[in-house]
ZAMARGU-4260 file (C-alpha; in steps of 0.2 Angstrom, whole numbers, plus 5000, padded with zeros to 4 digits):
<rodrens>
0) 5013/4755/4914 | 5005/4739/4915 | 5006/4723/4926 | 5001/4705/4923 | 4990/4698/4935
5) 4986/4681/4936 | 4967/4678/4940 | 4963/4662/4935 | 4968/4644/4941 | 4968/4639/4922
10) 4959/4623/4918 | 4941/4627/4922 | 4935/4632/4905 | 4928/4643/4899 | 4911/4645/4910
15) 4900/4657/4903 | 4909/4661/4885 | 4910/4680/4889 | 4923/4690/4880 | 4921/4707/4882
20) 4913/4714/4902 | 4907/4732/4898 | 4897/4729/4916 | 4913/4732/4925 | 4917/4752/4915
25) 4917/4762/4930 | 4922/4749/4945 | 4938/4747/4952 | 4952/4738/4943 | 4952/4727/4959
30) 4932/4723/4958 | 4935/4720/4939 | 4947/4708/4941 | 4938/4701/4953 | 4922/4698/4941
35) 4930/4693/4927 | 4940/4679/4936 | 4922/4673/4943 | 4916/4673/4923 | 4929/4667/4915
40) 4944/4657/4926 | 4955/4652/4913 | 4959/4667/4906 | 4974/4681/4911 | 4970/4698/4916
45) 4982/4712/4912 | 4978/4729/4921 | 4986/4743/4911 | 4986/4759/4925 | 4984/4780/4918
50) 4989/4777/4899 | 4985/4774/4882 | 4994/4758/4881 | 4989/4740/4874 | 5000/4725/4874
55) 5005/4719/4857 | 4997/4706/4847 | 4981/4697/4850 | 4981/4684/4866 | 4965/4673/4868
60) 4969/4669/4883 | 4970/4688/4889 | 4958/4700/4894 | 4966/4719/4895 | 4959/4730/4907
65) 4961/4748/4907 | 4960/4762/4919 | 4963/4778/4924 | 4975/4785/4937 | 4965/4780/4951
70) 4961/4764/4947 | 4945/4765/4941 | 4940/4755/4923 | 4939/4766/4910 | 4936/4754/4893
75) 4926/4739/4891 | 4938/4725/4897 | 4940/4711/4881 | 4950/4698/4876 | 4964/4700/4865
</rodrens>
């Protein structure tokens, strides 16, 4: 089951041209977000909980995050 959540206040560029955070494999969807926001503001993050799961087609304005049932990041976040 997946959710979209808005991290970003759009507009600010791209600030650091990242697209992929394998740092964040293993922190909480929460502190994820959280760092990807701070990298890269004008993008979408979309948290995918317990489930093999991607949303369709490419989005380069998205950055899927996946994790297991606790909530803890369990793929290298990218965009797409």
């Amino acid at each position: 089951m997946g959710r979209v959540v808005p991290v970003g206040a759009g507009g600010g560029g791209d600030r650091t041209g990242k697209t992929s955070w394998p740092e964040v494999v293993g922190w909480t969807v929460q502190r994820a977000a959280a760092q990807i926001n701070d990298d890269r503001p004008d993008v979408w993050v979309t948290l995918i909980y317990s489930g093999p799961q991607w949303p369709p087609g490419h989005n380069p304005w998205r950055v899927v995050v996946l994790s297991n049932e606790v909530g803890v990041v369990v793929k290298t976040p990218a965009i797409g």
